[in-house]
PyMOL Python script that loads the backbone (N, CA, C, O; Angstrom):
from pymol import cmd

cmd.read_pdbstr("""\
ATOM      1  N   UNK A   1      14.562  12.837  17.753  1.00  0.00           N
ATOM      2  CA  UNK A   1      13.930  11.597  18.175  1.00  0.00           C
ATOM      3  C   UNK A   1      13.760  11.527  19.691  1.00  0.00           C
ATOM      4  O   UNK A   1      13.010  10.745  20.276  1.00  0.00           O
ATOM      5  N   UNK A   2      14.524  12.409  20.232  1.00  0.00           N
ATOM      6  CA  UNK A   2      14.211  12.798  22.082  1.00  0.00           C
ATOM      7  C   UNK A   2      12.529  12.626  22.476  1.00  0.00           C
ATOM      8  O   UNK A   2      11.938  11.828  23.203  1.00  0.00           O
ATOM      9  N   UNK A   3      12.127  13.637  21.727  1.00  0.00           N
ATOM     10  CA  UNK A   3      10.604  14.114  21.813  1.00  0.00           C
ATOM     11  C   UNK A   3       9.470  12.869  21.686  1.00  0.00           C
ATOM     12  O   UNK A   3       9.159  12.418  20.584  1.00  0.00           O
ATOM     13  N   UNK A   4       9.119  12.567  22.450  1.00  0.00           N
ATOM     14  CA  UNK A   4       7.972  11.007  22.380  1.00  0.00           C
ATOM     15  C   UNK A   4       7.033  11.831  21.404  1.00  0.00           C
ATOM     16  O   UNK A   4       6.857  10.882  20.640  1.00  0.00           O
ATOM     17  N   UNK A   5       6.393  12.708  20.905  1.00  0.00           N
ATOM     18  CA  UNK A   5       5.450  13.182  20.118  1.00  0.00           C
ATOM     19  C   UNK A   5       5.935  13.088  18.901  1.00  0.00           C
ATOM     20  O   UNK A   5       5.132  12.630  18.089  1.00  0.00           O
ATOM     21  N   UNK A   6       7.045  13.384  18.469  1.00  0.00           N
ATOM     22  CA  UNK A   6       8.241  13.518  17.396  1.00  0.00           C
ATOM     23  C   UNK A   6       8.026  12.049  16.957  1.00  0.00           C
ATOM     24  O   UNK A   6       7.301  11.740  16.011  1.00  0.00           O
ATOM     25  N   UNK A   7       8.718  11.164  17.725  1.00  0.00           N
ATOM     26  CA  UNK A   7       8.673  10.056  17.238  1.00  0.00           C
ATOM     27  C   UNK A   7       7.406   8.880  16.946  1.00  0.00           C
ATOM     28  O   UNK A   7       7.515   7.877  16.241  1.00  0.00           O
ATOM     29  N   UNK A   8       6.246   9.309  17.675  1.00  0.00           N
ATOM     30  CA  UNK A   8       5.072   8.762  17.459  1.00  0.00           C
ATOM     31  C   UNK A   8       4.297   9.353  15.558  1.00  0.00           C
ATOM     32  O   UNK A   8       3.600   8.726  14.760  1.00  0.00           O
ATOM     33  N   UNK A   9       4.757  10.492  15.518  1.00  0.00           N
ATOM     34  CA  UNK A   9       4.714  11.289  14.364  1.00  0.00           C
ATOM     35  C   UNK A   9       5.424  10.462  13.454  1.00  0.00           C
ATOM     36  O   UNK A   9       4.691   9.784  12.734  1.00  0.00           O
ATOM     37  N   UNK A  10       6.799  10.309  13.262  1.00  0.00           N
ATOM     38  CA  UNK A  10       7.185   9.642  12.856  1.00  0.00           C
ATOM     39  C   UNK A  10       7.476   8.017  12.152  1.00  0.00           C
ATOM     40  O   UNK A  10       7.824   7.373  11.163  1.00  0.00           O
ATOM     41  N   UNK A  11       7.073   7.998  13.383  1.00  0.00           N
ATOM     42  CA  UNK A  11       6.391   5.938  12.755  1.00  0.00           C
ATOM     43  C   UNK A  11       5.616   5.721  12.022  1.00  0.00           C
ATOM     44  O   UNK A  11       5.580   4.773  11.238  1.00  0.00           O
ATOM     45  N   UNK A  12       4.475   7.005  12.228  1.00  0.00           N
ATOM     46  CA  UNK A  12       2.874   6.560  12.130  1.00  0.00           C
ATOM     47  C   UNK A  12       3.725   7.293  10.301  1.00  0.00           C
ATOM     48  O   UNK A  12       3.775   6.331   9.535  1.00  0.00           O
ATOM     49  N   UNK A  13       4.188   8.345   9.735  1.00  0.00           N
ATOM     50  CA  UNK A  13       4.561   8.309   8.566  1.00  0.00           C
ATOM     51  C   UNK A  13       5.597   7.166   8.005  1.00  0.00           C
ATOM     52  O   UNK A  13       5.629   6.758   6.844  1.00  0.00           O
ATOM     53  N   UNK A  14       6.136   6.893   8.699  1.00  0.00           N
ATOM     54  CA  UNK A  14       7.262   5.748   8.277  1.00  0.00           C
ATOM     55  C   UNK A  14       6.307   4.396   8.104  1.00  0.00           C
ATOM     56  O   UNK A  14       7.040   3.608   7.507  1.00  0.00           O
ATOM     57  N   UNK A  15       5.291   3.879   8.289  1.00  0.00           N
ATOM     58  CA  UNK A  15       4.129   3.022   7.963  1.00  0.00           C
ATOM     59  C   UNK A  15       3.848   3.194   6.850  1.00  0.00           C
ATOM     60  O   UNK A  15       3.925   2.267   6.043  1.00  0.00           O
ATOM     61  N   UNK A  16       3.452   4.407   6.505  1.00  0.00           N
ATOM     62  CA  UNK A  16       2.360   5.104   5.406  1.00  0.00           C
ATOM     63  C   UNK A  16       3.071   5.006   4.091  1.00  0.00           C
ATOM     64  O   UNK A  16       2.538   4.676   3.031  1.00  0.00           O
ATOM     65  N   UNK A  17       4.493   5.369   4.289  1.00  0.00           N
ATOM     66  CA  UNK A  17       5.874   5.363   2.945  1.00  0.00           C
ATOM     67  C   UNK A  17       5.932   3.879   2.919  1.00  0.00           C
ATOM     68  O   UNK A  17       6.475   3.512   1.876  1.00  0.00           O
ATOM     69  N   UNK A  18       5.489   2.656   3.858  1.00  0.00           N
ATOM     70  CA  UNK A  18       6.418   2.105   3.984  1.00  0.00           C
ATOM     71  C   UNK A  18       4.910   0.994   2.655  1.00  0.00           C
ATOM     72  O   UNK A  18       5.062   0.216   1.712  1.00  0.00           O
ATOM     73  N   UNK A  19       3.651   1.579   3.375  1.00  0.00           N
ATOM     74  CA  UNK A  19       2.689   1.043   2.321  1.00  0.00           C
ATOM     75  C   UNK A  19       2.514   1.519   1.110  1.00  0.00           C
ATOM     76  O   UNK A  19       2.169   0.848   0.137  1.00  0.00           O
ATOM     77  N   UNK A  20       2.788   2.903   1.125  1.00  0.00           N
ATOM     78  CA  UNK A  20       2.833   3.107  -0.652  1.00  0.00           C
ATOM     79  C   UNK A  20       3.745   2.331  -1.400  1.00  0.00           C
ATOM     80  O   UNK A  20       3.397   1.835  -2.472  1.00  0.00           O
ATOM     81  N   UNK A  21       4.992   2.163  -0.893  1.00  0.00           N
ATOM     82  CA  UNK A  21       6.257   1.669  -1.583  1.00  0.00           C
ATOM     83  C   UNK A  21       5.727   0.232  -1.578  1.00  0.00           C
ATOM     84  O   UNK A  21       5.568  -0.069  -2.761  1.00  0.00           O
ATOM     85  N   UNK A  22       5.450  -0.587  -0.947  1.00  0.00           N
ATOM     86  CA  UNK A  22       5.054  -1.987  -1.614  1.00  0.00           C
ATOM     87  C   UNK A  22       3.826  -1.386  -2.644  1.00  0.00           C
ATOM     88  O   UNK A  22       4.376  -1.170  -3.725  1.00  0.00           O
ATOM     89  N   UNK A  23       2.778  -1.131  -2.703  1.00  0.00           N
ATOM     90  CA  UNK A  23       2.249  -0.851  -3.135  1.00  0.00           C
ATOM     91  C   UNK A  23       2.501  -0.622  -4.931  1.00  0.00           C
ATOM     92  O   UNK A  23       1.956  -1.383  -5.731  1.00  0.00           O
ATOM     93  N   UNK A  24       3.251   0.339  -5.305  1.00  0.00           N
ATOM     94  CA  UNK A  24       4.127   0.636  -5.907  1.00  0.00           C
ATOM     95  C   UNK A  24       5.218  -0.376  -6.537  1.00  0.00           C
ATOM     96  O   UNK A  24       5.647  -0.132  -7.665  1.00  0.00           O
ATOM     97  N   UNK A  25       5.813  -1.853  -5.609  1.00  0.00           N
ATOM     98  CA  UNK A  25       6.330  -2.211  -5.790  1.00  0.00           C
ATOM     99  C   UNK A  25       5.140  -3.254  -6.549  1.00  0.00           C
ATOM    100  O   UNK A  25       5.262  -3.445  -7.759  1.00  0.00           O
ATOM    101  N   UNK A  26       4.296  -3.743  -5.995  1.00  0.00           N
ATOM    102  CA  UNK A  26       3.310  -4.559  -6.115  1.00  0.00           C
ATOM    103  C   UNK A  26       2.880  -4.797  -7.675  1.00  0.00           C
ATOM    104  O   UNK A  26       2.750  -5.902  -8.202  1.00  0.00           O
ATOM    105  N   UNK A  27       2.634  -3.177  -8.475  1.00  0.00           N
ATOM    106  CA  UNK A  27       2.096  -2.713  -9.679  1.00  0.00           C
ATOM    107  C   UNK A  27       3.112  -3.123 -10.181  1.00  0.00           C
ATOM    108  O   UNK A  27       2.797  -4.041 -10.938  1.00  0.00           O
ATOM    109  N   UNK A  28       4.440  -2.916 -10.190  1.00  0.00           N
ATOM    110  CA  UNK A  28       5.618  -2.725 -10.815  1.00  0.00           C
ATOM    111  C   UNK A  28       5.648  -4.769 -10.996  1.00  0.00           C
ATOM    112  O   UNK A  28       5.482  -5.397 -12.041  1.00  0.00           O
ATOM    113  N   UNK A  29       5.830  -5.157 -10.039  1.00  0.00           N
ATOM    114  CA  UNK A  29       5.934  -6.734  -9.903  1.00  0.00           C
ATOM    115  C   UNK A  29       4.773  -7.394 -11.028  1.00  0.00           C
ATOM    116  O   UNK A  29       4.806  -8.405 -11.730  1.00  0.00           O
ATOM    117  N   UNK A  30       3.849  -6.424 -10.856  1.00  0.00           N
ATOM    118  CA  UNK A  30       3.001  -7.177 -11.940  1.00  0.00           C
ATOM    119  C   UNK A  30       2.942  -6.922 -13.428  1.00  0.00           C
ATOM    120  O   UNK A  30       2.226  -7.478 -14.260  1.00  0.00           O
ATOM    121  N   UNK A  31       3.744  -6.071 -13.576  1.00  0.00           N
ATOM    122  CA  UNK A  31       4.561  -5.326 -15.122  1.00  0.00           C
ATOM    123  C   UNK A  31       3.244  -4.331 -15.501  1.00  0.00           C
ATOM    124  O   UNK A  31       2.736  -4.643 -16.577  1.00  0.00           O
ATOM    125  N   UNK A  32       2.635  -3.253 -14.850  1.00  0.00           N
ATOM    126  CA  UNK A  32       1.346  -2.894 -14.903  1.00  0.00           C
ATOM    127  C   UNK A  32       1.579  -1.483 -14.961  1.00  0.00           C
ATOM    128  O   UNK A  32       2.462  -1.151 -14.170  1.00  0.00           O
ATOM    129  N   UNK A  33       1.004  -0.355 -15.749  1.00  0.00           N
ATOM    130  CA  UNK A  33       1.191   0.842 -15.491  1.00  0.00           C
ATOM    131  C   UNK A  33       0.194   1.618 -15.092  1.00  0.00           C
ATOM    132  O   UNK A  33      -0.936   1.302 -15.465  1.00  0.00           O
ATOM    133  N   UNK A  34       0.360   2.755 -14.286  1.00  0.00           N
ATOM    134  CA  UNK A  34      -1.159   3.045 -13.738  1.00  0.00           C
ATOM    135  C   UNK A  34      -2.616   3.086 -14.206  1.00  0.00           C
ATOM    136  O   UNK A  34      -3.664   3.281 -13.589  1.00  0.00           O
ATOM    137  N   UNK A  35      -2.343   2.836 -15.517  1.00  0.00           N
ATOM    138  CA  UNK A  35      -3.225   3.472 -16.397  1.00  0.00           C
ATOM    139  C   UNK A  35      -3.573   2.165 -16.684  1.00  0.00           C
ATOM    140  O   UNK A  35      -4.790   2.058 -16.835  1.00  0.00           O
ATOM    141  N   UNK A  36      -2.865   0.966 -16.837  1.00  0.00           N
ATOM    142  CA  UNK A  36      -3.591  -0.019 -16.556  1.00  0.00           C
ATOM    143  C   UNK A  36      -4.327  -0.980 -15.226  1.00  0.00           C
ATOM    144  O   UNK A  36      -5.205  -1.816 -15.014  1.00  0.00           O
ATOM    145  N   UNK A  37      -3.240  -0.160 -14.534  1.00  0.00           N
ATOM    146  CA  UNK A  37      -4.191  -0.865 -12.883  1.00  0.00           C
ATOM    147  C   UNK A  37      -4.988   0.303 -12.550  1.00  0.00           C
ATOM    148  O   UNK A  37      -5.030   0.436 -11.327  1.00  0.00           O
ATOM    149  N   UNK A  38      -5.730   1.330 -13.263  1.00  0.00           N
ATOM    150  CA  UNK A  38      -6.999   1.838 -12.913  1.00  0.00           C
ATOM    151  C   UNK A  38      -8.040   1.183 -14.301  1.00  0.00           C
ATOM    152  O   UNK A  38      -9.213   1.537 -14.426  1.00  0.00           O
ATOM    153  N   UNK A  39      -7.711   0.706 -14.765  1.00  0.00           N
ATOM    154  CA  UNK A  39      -8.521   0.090 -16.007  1.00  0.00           C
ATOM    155  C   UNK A  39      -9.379  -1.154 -15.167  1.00  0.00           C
ATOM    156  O   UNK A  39     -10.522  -1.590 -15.308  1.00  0.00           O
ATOM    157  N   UNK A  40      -8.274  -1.500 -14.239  1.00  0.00           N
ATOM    158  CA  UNK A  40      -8.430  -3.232 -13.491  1.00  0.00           C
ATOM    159  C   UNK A  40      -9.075  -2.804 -11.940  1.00  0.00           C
ATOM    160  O   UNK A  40      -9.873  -3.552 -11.374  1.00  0.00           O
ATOM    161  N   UNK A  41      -8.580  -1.389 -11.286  1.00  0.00           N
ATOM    162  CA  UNK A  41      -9.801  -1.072 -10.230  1.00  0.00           C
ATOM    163  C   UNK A  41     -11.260  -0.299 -10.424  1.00  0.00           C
ATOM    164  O   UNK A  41     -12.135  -0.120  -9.577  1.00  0.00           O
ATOM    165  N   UNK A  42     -11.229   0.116 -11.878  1.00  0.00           N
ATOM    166  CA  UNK A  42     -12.490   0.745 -12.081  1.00  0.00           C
ATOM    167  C   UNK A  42     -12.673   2.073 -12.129  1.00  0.00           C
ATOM    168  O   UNK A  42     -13.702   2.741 -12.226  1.00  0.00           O
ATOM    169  N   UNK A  43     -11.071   2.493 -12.017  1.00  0.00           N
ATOM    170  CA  UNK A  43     -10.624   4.101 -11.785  1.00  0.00           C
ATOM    171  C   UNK A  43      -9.967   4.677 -12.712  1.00  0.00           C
ATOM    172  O   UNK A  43      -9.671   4.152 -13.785  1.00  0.00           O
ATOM    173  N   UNK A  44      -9.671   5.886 -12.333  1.00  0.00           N
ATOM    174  CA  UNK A  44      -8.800   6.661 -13.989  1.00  0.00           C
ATOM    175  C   UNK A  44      -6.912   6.348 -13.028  1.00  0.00           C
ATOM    176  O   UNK A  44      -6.633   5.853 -11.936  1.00  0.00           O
ATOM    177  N   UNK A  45      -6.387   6.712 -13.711  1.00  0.00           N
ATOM    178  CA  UNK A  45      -5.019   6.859 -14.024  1.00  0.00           C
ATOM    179  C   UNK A  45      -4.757   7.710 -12.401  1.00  0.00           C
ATOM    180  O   UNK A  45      -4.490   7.197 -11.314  1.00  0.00           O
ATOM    181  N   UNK A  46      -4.921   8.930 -12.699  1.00  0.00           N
ATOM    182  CA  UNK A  46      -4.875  10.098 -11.625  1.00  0.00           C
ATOM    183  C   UNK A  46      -5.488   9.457 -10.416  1.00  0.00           C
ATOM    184  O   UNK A  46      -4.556   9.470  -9.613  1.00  0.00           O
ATOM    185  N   UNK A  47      -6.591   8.863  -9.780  1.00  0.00           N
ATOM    186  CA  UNK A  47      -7.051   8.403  -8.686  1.00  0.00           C
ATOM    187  C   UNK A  47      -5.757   7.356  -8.271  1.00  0.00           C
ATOM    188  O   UNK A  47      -5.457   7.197  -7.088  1.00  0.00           O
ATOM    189  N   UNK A  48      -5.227   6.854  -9.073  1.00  0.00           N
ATOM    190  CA  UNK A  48      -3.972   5.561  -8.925  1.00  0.00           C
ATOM    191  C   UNK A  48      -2.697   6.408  -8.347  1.00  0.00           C
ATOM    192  O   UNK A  48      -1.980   6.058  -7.410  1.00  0.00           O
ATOM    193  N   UNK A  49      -2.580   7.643  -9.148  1.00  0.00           N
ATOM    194  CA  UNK A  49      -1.216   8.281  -8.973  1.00  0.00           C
ATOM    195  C   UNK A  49      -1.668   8.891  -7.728  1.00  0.00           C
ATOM    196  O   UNK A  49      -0.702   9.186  -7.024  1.00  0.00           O
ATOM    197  N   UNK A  50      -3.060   9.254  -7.083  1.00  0.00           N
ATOM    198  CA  UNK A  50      -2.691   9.923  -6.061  1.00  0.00           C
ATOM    199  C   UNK A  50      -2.846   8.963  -4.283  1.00  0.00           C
ATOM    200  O   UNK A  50      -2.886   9.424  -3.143  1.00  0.00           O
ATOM    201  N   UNK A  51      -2.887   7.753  -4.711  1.00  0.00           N
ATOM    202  CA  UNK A  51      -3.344   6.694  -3.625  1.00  0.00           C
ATOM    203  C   UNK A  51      -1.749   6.029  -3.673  1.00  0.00           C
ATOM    204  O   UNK A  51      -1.428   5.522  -2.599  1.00  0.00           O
ATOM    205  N   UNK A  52      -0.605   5.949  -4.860  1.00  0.00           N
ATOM    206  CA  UNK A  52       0.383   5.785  -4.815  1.00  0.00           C
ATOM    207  C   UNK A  52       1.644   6.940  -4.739  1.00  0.00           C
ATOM    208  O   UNK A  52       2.867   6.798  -4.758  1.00  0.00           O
ATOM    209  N   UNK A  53       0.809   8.097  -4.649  1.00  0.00           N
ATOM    210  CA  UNK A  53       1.589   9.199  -3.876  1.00  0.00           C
ATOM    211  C   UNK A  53       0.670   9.619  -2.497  1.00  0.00           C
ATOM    212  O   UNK A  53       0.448  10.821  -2.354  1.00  0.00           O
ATOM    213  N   UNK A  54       0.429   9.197  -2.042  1.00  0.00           N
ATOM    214  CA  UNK A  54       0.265   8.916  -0.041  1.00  0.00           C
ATOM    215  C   UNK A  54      -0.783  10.276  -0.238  1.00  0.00           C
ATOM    216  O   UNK A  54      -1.311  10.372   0.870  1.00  0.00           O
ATOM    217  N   UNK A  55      -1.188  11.075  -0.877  1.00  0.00           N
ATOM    218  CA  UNK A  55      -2.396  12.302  -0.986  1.00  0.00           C
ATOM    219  C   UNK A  55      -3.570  11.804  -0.567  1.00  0.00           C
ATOM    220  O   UNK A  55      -4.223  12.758  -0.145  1.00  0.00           O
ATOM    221  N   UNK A  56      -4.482  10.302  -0.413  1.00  0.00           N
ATOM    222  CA  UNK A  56      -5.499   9.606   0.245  1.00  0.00           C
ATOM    223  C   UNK A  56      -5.592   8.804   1.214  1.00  0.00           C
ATOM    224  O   UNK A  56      -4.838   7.832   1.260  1.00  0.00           O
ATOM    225  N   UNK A  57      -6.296   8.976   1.948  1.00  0.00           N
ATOM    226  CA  UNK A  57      -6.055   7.165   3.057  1.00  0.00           C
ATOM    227  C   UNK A  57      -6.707   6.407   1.911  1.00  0.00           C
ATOM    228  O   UNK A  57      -7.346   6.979   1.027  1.00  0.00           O
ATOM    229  N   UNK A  58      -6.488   4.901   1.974  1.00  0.00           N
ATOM    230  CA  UNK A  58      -7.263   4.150   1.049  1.00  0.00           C
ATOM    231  C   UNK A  58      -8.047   3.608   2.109  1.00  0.00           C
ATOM    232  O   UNK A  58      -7.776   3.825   3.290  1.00  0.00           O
ATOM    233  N   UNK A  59      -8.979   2.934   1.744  1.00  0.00           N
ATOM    234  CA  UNK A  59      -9.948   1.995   2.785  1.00  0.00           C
ATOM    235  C   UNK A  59      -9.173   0.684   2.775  1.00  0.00           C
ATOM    236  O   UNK A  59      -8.164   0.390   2.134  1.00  0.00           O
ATOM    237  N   UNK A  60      -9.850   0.006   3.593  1.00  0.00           N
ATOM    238  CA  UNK A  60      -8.925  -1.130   3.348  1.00  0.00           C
ATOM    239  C   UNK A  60      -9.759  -2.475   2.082  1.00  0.00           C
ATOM    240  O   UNK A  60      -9.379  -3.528   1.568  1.00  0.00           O
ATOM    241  N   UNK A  61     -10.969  -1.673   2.049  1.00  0.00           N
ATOM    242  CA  UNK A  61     -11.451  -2.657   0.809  1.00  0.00           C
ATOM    243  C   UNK A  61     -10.741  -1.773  -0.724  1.00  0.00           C
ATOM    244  O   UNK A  61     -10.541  -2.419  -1.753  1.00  0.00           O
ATOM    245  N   UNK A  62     -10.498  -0.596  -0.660  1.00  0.00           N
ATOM    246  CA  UNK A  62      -9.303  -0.309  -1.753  1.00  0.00           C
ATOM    247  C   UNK A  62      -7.819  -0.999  -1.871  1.00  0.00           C
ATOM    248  O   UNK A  62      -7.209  -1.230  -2.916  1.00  0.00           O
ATOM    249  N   UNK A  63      -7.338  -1.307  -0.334  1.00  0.00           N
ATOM    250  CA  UNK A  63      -6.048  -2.222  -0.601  1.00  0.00           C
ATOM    251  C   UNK A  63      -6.514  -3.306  -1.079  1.00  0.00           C
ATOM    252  O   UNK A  63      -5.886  -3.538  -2.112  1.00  0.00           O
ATOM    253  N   UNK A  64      -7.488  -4.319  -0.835  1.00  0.00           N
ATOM    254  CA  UNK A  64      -7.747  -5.504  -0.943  1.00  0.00           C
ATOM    255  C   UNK A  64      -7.901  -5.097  -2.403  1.00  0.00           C
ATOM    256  O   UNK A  64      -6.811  -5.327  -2.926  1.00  0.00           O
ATOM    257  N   UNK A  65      -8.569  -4.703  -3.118  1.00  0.00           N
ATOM    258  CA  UNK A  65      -8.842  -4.646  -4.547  1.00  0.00           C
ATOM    259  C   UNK A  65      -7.538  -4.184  -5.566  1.00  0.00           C
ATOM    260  O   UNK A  65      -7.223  -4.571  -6.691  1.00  0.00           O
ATOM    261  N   UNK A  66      -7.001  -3.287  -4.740  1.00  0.00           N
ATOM    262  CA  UNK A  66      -5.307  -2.650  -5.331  1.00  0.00           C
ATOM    263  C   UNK A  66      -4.673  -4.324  -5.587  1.00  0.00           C
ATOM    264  O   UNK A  66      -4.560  -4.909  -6.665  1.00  0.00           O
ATOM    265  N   UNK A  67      -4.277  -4.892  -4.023  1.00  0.00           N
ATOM    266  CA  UNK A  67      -3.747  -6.456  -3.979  1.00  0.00           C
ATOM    267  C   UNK A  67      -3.956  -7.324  -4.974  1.00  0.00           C
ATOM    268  O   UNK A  67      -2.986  -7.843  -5.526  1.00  0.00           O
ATOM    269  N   UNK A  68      -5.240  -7.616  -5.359  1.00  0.00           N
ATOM    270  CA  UNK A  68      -5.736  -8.455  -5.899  1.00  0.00           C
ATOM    271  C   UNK A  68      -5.130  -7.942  -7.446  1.00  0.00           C
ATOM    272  O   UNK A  68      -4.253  -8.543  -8.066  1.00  0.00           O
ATOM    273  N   UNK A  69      -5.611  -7.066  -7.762  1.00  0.00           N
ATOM    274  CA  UNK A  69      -5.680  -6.254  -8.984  1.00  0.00           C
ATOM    275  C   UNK A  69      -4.109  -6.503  -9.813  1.00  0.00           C
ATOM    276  O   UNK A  69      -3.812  -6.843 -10.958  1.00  0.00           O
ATOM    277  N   UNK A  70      -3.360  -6.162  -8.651  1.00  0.00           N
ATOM    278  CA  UNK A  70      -1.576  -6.481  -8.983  1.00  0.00           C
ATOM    279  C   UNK A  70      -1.086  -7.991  -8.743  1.00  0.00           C
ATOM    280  O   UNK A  70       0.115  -8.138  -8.967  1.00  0.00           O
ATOM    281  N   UNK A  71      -1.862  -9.284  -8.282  1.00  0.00           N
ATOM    282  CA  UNK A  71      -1.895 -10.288  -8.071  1.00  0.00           C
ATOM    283  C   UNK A  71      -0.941 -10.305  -6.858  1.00  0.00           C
ATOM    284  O   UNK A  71       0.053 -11.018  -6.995  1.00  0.00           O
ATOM    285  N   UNK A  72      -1.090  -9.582  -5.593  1.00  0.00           N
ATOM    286  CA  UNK A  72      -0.146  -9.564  -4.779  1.00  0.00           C
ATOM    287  C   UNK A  72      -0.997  -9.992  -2.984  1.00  0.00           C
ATOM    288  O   UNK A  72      -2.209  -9.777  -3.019  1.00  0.00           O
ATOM    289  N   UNK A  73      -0.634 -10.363  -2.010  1.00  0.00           N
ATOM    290  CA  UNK A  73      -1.441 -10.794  -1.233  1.00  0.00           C
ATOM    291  C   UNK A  73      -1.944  -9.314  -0.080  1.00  0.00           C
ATOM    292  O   UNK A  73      -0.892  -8.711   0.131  1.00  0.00           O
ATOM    293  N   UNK A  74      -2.802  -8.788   0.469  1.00  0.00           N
ATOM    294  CA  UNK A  74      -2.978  -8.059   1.241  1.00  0.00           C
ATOM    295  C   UNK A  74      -2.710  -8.752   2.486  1.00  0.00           C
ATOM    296  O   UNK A  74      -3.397  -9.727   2.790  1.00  0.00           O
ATOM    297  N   UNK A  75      -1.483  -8.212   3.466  1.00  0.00           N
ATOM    298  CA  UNK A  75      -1.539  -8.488   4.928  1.00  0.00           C
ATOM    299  C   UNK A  75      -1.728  -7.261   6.102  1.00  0.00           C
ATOM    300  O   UNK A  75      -0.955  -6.326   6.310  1.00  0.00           O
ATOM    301  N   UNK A  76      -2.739  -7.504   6.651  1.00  0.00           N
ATOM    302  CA  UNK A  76      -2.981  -6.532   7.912  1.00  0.00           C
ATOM    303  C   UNK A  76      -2.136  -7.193   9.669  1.00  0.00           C
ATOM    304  O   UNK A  76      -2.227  -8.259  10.277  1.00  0.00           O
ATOM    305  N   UNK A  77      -1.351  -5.860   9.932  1.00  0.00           N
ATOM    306  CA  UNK A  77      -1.516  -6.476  11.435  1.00  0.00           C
ATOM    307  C   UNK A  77      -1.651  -5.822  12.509  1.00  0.00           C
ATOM    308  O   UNK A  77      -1.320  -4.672  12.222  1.00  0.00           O
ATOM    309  N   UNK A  78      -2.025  -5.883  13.889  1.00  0.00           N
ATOM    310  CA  UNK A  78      -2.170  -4.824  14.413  1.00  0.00           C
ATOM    311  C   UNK A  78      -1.775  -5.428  15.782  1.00  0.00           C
ATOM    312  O   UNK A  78      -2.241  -6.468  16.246  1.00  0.00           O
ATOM    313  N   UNK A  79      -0.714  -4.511  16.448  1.00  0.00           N
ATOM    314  CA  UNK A  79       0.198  -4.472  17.178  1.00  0.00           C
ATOM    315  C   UNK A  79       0.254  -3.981  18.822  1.00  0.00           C
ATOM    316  O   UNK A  79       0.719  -2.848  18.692  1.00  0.00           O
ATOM    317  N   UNK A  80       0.114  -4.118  19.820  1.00  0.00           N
ATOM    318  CA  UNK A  80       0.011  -3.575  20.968  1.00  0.00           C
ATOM    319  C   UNK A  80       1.620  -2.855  20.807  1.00  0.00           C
ATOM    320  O   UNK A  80       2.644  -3.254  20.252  1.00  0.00           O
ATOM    321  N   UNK A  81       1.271  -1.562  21.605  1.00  0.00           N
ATOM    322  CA  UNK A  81       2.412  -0.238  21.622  1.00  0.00           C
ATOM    323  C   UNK A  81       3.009  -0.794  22.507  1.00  0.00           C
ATOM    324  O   UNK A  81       2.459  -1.698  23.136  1.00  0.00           O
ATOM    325  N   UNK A  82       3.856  -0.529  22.688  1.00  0.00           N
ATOM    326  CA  UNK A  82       4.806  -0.775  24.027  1.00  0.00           C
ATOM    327  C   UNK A  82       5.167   0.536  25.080  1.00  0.00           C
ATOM    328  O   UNK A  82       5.872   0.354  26.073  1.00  0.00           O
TER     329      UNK A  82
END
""", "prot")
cmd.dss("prot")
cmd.show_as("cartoon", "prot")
cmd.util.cbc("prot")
cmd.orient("prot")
């Protein structure tokens, strides 16, 4: 964590885990299995498993539709670095 590159690396993945896992939690909260929250985004099963295993960026009109889809709220924020 010495290394300022190391740790900029780091955050920017510690974000990414930190959105799949709600994400994930989101489906789960809504008692939903992938195969039914790609029924409800318009997608197969596999496009779900690989946007909830971090393998895609999503857009952010895919979170908004993921959100909705799991009845959960989408929040964006964006932060000045220090």
């Amino acid at each position: 964590m010495k290394d300022p590159e190391f740790r900029v690396e780091y955050a920017r993945i510690e974000e990414e885990y930190a959105l799949i896992e709600a994400m994930v939690r989101a489906r789960a909260a809504a008692n939903l299995t992938q195969a039914e929250l790609a029924l409800r985004l318009g997608t197969t099963q596999s496009a779900v498993a690989r946007l909830e295993g971090g393998r895609v960026s999503p857009s952010f009109a895919t979170l908004r539709r993921y959100a909705e889809a799991t009845g959960a709220r989408l929040s964006v924020s964006l932060e000045l670095a220090n």
